[in-house]
PDB file with SEQRES, HELIX, SHEET and CRYST1 records, atoms N, CA, C and O in Angstrom:
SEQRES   1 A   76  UNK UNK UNK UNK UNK UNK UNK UNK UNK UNK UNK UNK UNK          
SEQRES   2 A   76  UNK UNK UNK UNK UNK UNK UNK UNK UNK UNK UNK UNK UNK          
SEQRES   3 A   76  UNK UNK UNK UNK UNK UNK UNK UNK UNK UNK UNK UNK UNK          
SEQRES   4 A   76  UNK UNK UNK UNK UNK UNK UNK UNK UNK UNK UNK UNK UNK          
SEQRES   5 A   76  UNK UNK UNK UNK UNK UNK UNK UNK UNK UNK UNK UNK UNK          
SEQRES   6 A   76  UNK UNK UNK UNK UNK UNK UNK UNK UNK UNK UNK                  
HELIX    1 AA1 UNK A    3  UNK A    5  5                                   3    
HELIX    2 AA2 UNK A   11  UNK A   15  1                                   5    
HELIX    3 AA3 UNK A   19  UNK A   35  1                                  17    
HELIX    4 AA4 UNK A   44  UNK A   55  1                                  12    
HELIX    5 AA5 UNK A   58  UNK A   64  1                                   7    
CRYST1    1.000    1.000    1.000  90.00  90.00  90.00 P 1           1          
ATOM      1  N   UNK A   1      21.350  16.750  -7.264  1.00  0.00           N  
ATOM      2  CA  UNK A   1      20.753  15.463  -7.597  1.00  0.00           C  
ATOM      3  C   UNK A   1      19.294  15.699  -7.963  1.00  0.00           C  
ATOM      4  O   UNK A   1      18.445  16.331  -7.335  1.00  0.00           O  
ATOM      5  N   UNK A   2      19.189  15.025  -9.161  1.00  0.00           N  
ATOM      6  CA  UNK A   2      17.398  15.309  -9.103  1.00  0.00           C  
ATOM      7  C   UNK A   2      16.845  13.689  -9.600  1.00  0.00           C  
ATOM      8  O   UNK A   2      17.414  12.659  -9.239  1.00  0.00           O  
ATOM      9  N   UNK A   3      15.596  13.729 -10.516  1.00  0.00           N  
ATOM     10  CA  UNK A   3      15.398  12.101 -10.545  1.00  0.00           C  
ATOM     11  C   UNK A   3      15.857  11.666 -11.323  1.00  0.00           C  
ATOM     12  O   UNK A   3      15.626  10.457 -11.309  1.00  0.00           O  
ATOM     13  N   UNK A   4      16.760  12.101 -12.514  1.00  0.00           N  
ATOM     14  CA  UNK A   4      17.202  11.375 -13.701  1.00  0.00           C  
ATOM     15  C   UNK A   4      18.792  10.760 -12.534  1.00  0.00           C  
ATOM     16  O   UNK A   4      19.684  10.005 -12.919  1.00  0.00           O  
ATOM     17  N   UNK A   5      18.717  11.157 -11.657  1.00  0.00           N  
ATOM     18  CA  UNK A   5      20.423  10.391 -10.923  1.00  0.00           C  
ATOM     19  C   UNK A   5      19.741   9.286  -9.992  1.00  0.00           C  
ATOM     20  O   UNK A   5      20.586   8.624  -9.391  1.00  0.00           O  
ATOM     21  N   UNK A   6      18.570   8.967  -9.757  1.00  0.00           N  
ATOM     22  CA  UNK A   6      17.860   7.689  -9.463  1.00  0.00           C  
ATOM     23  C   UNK A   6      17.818   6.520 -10.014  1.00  0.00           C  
ATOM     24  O   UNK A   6      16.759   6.216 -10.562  1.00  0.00           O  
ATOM     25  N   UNK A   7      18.978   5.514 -10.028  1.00  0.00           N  
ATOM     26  CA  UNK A   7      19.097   4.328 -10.945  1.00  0.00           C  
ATOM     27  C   UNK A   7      18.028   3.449 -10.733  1.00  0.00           C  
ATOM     28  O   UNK A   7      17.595   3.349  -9.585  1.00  0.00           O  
ATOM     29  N   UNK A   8      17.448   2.693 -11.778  1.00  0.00           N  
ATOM     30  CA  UNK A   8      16.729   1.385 -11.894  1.00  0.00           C  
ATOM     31  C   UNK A   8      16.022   0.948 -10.650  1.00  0.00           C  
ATOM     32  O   UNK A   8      14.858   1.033 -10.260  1.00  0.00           O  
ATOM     33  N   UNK A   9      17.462   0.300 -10.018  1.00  0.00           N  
ATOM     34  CA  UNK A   9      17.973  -0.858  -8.799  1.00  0.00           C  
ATOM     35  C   UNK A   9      17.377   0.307  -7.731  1.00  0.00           C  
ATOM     36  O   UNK A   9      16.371  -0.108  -7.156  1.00  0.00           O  
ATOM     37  N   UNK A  10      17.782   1.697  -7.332  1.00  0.00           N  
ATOM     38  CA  UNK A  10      17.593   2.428  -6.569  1.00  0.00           C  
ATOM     39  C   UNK A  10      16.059   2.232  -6.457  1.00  0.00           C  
ATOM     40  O   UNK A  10      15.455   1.635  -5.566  1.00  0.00           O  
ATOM     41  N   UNK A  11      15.467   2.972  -7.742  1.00  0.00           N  
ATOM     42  CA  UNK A  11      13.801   3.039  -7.794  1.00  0.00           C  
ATOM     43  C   UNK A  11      13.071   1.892  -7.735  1.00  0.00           C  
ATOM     44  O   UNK A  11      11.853   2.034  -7.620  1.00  0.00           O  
ATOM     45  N   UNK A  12      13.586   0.618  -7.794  1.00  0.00           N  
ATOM     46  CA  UNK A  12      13.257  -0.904  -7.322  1.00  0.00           C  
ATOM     47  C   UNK A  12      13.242  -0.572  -6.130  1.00  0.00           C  
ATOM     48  O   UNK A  12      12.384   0.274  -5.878  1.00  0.00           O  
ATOM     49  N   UNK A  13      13.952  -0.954  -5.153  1.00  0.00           N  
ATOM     50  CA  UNK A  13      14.304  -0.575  -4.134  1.00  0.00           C  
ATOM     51  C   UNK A  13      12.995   0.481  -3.373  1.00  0.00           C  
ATOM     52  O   UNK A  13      12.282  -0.008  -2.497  1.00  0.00           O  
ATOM     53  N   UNK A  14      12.842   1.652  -3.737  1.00  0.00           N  
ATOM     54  CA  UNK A  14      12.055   2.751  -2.915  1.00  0.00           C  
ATOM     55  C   UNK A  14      10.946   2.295  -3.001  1.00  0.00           C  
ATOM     56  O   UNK A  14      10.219   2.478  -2.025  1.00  0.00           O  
ATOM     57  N   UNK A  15      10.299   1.410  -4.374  1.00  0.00           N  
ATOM     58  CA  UNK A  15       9.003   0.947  -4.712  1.00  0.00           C  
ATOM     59  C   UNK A  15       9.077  -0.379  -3.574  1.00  0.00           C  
ATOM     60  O   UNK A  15       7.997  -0.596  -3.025  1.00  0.00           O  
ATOM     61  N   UNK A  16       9.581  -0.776  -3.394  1.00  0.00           N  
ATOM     62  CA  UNK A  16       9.374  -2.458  -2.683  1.00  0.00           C  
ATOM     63  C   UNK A  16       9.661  -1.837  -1.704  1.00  0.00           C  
ATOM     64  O   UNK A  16       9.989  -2.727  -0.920  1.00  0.00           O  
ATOM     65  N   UNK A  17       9.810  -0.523  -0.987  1.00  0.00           N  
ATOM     66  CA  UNK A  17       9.986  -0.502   0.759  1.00  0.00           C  
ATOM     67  C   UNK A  17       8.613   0.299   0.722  1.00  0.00           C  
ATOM     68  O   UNK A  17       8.183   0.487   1.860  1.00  0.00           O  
ATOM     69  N   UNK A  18       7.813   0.820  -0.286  1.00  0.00           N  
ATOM     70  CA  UNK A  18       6.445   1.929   0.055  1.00  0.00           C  
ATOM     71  C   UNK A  18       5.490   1.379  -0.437  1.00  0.00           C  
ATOM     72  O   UNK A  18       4.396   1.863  -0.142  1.00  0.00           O  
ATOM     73  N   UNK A  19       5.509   0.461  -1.143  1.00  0.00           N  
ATOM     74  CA  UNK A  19       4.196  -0.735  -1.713  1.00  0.00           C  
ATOM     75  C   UNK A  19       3.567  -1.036  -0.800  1.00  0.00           C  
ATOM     76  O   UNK A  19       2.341  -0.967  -0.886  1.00  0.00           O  
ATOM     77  N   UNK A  20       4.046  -1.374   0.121  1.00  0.00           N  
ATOM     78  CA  UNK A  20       3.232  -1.998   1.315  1.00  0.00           C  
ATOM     79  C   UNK A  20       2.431  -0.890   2.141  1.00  0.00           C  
ATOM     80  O   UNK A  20       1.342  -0.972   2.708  1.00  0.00           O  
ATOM     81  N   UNK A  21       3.187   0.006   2.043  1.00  0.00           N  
ATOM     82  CA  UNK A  21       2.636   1.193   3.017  1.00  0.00           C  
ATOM     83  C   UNK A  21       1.410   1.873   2.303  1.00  0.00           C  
ATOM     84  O   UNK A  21       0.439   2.470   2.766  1.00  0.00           O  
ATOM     85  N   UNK A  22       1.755   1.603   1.136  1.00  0.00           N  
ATOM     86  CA  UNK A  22       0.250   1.742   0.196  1.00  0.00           C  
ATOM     87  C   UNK A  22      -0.884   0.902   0.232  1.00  0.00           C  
ATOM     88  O   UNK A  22      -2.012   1.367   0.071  1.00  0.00           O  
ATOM     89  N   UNK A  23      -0.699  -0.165   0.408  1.00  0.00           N  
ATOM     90  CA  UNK A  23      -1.474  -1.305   0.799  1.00  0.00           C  
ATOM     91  C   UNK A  23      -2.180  -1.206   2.301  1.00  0.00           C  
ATOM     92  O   UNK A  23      -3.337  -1.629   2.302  1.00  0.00           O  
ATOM     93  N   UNK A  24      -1.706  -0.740   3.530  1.00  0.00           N  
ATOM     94  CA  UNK A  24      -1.995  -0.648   4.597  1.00  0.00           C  
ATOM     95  C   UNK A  24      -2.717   0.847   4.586  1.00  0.00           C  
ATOM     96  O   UNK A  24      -3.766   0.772   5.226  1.00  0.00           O  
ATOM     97  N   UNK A  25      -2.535   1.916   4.166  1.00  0.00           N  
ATOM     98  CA  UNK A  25      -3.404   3.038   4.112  1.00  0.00           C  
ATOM     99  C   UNK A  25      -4.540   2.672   3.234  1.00  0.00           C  
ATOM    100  O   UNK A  25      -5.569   3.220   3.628  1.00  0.00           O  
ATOM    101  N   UNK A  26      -4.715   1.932   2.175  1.00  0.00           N  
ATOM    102  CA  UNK A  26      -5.652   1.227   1.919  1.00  0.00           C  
ATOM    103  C   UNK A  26      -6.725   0.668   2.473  1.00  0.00           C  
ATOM    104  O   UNK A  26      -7.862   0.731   2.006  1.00  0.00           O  
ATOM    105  N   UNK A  27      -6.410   0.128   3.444  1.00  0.00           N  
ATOM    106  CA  UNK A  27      -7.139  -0.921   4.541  1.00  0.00           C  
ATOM    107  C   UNK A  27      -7.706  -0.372   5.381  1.00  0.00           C  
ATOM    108  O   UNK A  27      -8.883  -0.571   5.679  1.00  0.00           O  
ATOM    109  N   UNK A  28      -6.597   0.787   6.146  1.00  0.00           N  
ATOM    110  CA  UNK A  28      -7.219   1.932   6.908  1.00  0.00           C  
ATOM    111  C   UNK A  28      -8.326   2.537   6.671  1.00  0.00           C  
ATOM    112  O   UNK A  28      -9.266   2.797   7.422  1.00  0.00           O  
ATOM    113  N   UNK A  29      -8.031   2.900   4.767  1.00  0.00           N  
ATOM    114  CA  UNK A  29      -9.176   4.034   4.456  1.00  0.00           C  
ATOM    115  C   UNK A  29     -10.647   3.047   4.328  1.00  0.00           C  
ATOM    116  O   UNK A  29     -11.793   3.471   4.477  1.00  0.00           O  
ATOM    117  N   UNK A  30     -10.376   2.101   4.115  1.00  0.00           N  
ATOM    118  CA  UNK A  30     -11.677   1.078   3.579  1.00  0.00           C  
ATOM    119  C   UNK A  30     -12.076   0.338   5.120  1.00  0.00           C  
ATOM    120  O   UNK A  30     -12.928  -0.546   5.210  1.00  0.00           O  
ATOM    121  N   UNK A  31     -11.313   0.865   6.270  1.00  0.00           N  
ATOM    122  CA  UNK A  31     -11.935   0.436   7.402  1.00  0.00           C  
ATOM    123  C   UNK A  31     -12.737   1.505   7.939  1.00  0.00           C  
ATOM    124  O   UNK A  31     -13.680   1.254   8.690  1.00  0.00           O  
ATOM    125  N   UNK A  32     -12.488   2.455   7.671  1.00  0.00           N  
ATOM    126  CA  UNK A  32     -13.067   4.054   8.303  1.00  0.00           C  
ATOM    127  C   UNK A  32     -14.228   4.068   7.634  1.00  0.00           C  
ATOM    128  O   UNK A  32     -15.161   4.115   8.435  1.00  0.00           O  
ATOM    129  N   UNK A  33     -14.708   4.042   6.115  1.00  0.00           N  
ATOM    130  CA  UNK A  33     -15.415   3.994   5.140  1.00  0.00           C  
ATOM    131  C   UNK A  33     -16.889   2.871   5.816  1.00  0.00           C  
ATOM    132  O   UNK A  33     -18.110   3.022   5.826  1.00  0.00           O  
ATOM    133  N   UNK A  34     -15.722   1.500   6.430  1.00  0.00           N  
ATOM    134  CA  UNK A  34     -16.667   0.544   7.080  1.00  0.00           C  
ATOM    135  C   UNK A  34     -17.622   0.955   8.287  1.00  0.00           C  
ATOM    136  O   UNK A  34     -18.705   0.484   8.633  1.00  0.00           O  
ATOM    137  N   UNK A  35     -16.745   2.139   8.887  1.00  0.00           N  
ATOM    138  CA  UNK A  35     -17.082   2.429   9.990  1.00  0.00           C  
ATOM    139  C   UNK A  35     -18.166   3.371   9.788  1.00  0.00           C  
ATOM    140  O   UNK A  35     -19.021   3.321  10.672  1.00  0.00           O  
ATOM    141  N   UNK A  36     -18.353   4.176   8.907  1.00  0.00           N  
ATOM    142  CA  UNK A  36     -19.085   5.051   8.383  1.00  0.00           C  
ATOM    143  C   UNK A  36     -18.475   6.270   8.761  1.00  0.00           C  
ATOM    144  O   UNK A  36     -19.324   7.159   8.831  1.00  0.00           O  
ATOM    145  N   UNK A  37     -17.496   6.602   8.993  1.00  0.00           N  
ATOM    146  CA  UNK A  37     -17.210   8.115   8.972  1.00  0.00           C  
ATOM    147  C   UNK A  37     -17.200   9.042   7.862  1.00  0.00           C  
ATOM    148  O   UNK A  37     -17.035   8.748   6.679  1.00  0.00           O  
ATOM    149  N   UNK A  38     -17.457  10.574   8.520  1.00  0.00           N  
ATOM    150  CA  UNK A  38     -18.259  10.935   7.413  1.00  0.00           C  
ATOM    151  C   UNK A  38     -17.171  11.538   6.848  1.00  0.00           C  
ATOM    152  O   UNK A  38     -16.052  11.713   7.331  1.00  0.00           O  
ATOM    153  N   UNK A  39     -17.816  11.983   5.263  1.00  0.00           N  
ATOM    154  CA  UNK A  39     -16.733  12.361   4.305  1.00  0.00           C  
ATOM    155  C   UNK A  39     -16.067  13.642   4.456  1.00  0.00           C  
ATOM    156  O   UNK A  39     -15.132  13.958   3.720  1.00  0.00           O  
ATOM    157  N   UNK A  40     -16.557  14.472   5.478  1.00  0.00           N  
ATOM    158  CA  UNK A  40     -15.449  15.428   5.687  1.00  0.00           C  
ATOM    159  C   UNK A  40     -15.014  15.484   7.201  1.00  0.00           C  
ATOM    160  O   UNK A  40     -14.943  16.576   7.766  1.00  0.00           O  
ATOM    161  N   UNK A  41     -14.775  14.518   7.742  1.00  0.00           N  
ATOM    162  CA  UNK A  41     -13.904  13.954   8.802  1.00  0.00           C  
ATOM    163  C   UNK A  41     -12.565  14.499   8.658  1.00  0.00           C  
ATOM    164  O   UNK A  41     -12.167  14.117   7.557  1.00  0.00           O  
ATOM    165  N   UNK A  42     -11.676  15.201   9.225  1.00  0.00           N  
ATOM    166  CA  UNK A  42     -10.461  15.385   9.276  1.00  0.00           C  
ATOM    167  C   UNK A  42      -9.144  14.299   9.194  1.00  0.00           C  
ATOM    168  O   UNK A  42      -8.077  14.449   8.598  1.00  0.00           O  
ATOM    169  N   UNK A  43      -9.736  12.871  10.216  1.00  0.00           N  
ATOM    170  CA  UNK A  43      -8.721  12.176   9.812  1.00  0.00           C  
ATOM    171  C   UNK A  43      -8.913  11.126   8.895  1.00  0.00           C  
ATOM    172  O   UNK A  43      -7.991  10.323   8.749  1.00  0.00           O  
ATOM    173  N   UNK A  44     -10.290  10.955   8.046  1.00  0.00           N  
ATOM    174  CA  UNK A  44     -10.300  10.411   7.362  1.00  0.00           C  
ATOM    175  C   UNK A  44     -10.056  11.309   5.593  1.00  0.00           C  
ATOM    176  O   UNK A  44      -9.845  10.707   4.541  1.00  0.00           O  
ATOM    177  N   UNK A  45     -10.161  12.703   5.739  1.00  0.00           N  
ATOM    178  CA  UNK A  45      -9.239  13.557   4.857  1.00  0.00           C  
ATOM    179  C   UNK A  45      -7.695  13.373   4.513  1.00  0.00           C  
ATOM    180  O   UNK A  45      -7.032  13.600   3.502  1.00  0.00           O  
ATOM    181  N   UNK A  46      -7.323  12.737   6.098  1.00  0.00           N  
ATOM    182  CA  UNK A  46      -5.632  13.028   5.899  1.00  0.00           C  
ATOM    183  C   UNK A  46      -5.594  11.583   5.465  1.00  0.00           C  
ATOM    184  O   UNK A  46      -5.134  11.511   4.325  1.00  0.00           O  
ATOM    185  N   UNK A  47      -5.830  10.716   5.836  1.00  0.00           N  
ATOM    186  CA  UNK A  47      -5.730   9.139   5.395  1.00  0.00           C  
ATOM    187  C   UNK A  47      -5.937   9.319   3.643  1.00  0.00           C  
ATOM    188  O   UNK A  47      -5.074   9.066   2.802  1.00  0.00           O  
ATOM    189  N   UNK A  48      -6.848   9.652   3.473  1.00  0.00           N  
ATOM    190  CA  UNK A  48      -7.194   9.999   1.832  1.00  0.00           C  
ATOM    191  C   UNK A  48      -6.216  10.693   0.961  1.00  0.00           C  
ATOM    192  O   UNK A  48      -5.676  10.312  -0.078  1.00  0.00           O  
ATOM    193  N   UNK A  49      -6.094  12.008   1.753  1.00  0.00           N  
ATOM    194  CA  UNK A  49      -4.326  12.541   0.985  1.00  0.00           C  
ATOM    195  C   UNK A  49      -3.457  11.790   1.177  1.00  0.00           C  
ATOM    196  O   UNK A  49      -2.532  12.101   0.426  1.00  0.00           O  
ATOM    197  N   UNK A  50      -3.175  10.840   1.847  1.00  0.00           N  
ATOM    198  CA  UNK A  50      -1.703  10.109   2.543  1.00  0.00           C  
ATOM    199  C   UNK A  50      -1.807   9.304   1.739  1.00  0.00           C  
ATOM    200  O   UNK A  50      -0.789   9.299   1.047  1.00  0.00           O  
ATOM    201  N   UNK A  51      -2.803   8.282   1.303  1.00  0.00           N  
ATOM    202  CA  UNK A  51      -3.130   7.249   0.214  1.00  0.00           C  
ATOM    203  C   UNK A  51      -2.622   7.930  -1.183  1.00  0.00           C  
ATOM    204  O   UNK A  51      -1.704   7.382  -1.794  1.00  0.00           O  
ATOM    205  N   UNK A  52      -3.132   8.952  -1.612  1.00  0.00           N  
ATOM    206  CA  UNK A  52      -3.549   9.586  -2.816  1.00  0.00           C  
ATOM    207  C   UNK A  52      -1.992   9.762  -3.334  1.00  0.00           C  
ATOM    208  O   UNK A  52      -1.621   9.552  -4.489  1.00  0.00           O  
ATOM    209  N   UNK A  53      -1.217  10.160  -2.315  1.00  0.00           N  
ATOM    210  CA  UNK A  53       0.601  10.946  -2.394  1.00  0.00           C  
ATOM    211  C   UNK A  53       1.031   9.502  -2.338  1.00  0.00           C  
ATOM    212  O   UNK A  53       1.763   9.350  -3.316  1.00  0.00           O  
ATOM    213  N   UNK A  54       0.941   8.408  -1.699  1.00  0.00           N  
ATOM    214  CA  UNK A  54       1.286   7.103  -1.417  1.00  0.00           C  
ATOM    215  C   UNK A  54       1.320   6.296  -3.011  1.00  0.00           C  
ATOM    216  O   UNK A  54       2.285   5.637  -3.399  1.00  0.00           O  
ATOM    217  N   UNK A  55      -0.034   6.531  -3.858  1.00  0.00           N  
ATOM    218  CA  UNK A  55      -0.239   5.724  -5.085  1.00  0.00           C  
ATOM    219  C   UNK A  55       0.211   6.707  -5.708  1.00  0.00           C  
ATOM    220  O   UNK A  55       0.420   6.151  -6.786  1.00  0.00           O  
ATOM    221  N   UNK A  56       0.720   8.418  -5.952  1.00  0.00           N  
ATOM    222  CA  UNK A  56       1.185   8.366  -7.244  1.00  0.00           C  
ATOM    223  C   UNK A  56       3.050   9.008  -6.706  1.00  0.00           C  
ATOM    224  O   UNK A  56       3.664   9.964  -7.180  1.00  0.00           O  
ATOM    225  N   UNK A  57       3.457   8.116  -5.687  1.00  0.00           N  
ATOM    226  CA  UNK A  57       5.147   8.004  -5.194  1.00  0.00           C  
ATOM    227  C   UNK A  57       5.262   6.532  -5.709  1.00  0.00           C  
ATOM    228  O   UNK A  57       6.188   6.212  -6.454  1.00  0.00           O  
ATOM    229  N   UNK A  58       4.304   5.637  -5.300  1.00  0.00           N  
ATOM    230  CA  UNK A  58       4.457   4.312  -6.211  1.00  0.00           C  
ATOM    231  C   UNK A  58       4.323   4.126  -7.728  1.00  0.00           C  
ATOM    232  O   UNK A  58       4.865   3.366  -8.531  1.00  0.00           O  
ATOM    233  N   UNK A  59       3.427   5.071  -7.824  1.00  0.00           N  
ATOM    234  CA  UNK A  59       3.147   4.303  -9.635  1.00  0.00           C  
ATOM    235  C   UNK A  59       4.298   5.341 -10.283  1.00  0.00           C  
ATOM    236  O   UNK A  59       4.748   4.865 -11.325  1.00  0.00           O  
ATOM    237  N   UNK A  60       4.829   6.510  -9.967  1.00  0.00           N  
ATOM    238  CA  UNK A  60       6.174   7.079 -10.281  1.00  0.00           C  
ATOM    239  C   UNK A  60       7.186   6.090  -9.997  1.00  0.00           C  
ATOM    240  O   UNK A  60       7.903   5.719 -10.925  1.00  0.00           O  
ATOM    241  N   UNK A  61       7.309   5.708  -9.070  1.00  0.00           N  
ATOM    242  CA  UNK A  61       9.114   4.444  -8.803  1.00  0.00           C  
ATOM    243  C   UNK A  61       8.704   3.429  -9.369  1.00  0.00           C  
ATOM    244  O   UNK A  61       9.705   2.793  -9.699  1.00  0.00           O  
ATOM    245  N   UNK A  62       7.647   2.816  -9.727  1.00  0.00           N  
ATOM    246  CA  UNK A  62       7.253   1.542 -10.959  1.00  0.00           C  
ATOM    247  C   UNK A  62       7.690   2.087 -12.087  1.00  0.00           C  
ATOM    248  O   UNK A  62       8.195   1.285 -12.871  1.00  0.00           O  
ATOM    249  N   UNK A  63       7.652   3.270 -12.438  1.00  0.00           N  
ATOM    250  CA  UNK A  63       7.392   3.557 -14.049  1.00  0.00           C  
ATOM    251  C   UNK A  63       9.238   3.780 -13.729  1.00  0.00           C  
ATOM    252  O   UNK A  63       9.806   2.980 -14.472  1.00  0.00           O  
ATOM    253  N   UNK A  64      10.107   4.443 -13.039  1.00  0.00           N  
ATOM    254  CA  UNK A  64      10.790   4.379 -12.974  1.00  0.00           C  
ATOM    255  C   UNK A  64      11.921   3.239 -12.409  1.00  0.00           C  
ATOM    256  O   UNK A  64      13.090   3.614 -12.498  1.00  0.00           O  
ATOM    257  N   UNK A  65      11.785   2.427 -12.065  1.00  0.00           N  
ATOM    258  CA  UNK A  65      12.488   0.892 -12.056  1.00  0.00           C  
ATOM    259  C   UNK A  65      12.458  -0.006 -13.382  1.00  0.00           C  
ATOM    260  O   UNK A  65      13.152  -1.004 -13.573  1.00  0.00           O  
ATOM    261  N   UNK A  66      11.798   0.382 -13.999  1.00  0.00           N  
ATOM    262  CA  UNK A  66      11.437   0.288 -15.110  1.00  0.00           C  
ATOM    263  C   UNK A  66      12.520  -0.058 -16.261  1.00  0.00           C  
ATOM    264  O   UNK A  66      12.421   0.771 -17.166  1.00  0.00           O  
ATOM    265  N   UNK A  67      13.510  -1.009 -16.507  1.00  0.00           N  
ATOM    266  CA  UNK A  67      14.611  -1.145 -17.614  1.00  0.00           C  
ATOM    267  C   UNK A  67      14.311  -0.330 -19.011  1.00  0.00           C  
ATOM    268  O   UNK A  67      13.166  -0.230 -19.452  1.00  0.00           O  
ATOM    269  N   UNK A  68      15.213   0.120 -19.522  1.00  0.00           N  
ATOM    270  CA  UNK A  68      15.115   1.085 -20.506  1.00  0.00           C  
ATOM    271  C   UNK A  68      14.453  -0.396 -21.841  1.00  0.00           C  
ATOM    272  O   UNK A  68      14.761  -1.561 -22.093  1.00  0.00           O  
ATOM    273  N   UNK A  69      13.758   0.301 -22.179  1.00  0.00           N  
ATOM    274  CA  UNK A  69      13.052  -0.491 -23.763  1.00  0.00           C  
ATOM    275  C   UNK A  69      12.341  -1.539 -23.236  1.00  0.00           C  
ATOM    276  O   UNK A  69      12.521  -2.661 -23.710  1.00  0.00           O  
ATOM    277  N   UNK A  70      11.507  -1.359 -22.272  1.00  0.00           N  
ATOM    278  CA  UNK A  70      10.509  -1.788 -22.214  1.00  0.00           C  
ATOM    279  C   UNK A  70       8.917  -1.712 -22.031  1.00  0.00           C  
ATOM    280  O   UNK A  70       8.049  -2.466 -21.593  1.00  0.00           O  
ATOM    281  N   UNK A  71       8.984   0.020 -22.779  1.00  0.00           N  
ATOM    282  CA  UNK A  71       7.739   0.191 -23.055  1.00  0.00           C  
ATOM    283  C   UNK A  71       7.054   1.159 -21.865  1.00  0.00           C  
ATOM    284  O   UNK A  71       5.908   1.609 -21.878  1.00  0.00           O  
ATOM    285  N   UNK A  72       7.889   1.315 -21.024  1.00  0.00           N  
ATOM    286  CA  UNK A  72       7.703   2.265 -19.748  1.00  0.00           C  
ATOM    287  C   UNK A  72       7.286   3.664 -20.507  1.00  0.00           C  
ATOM    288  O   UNK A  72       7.672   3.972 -21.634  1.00  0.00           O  
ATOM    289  N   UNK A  73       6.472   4.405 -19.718  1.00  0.00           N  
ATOM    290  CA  UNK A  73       7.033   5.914 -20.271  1.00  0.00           C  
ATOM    291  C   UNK A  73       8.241   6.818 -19.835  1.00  0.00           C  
ATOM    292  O   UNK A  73       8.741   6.821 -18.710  1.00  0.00           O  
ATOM    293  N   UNK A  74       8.637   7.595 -20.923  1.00  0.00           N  
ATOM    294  CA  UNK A  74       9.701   7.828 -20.541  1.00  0.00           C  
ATOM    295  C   UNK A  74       9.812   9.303 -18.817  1.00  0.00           C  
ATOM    296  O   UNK A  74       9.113  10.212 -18.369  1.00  0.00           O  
ATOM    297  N   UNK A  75      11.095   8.656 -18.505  1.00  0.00           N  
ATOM    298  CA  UNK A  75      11.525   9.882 -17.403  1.00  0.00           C  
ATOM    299  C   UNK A  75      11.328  11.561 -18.401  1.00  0.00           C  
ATOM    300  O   UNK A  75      11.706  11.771 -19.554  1.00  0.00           O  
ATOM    301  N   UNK A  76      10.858  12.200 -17.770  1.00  0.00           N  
ATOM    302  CA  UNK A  76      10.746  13.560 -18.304  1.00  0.00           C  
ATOM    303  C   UNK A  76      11.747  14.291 -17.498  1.00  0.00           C  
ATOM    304  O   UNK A  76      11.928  15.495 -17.683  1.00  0.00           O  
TER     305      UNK A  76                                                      
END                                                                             
């Protein structure tokens, strides 16, 4: 199985259960930021990678939920 056997409905699906979880590491990172921790903090490093892998697993299952002919780019 690789990602071209990931239907539509499937990649709908993975995007609407990790959207949110993108949204909440968000909040995290912009609360730490509030807090002033400094930029090479360890757990504000891993929050930053966790975000970073978080927005491009989402903006991949957007582009892929994506109905054919509508301007998406294509699956490679």
């Amino acid at each position: 199985m690789d990602i071209d056997d990931i239907t539509t409905e499937q990649a709908r699906k993975l995007y609407d259960a990790y959207h949110p979880v993108l949204g909440h590491l968000s909040r995290v990172r912009q609360r730490l930021d509030q807090l002033g921790f400094p930029l090479d903090d360890a757990f504000l490093k891993a929050v930053s990678r966790a975000q970073d892998a978080m927005r491009d697993l989402t903006v991949e299952l957007n582009y892929m939920a994506c109905p054919a002919g509508t301007g998406c780019r294509r699956r490679q």
